[in-house]
Every structure is written in structure tokens, then in C-alpha cells.
C-alpha positions in Angstrom: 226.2 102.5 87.9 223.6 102.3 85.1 220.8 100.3 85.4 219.7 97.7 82.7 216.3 98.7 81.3 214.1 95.6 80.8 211.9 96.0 77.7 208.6 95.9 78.5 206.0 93.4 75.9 203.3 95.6 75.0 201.3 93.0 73.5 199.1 92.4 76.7 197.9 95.7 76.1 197.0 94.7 72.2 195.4 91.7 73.4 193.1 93.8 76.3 190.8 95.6 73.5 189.7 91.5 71.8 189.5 90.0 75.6 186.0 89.5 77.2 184.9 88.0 80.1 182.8 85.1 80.7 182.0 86.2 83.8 179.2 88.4 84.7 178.7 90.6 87.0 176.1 89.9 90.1 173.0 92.0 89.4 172.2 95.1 91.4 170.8 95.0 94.6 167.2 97.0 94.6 167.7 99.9 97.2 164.9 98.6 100.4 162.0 101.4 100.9 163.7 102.5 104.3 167.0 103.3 101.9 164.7 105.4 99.3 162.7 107.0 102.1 166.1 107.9 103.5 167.3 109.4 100.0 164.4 111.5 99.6 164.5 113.2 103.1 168.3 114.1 102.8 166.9 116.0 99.1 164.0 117.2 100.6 166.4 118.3 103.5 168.9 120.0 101.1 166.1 121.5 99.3 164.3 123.2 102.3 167.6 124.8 103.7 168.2 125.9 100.6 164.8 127.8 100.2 164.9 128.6 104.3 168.0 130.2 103.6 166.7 132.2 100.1 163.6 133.3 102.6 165.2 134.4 105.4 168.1 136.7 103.0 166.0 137.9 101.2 165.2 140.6 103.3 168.6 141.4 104.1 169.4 142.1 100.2 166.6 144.5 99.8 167.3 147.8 99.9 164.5 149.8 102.0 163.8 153.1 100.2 162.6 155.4 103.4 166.4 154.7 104.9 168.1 155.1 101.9 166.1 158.6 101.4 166.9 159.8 104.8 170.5 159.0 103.6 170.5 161.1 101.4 169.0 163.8 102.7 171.2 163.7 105.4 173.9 164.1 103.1 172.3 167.2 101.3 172.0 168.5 104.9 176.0 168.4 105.6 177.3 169.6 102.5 174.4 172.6 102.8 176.5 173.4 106.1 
């Protein structure tokens, strides 16, 4: 029915902090030019659709004023009547 709990030895985990390696680790591979061209036309990519799509809103977020007077004078128009 109950079930024997084993103690666990925390010392391994004292010990982790003072352990180092003597092993190194290999030494980064340099990225080849085809790699870095690649990188920096996907960000030049990102960064063009990002300003194509501030350019093309734009317009859409203006608000044109000769509409928005005929709006309103529309609206003086039916309450008048």
C-alpha cells in the first residue's frame, strides 16, 4: 500500500557548481557567403513587406476631407428636413 520513499543524495548537485570540464567545445563553424547572402535577403525581404505594406495602408487610414465634408453636410441636410 505505501510506497517506500528512497532518499535522494543531494550531494551531486553540491559537487556540479566546483566541476569543470576538460573538454572543449569544437569551435564555431563560420556561416559560407551563400548562408550570409541568404540571411540578408530574408531581412531585406521582411523589411520591404513591411514598408510595402506601411505604403500601400497608408492611404486607406487617411481620412479625405472633401468626403468627410459632404458627410456632413448631408447630415445638416436631413435633420433641416
Amino acid at each position: 500500500m505505501f510506497r517506500r520513499r528512497e532518499s535522494i543524495p543531494f550531494a551531486f548537485v553540491a559537487e556540479a557548481d566546483r566541476f569543470r570540464s576538460d573538454v572543449t567545445p569544437p569551435p564555431r563553424q563560420r556561416a559560407s557567403r551563400a548562408e550570409r547572402a541568404g540571411s540578408w535577403l530574408l531581412g531585406l525581404t521582411v523589411v520591404a513587406g513591411l514598408v510595402g505594406s506601411l505604403v500601400i495602408g497608408m492611404p486607406a487610414l487617411t481620412v479625405d476631407q472633401s468626403q468627410s465634408a459632404q458627410g456632413a453636410q448631408a447630415s445638416e441636410v436631413s435633420q433641416a428636413r
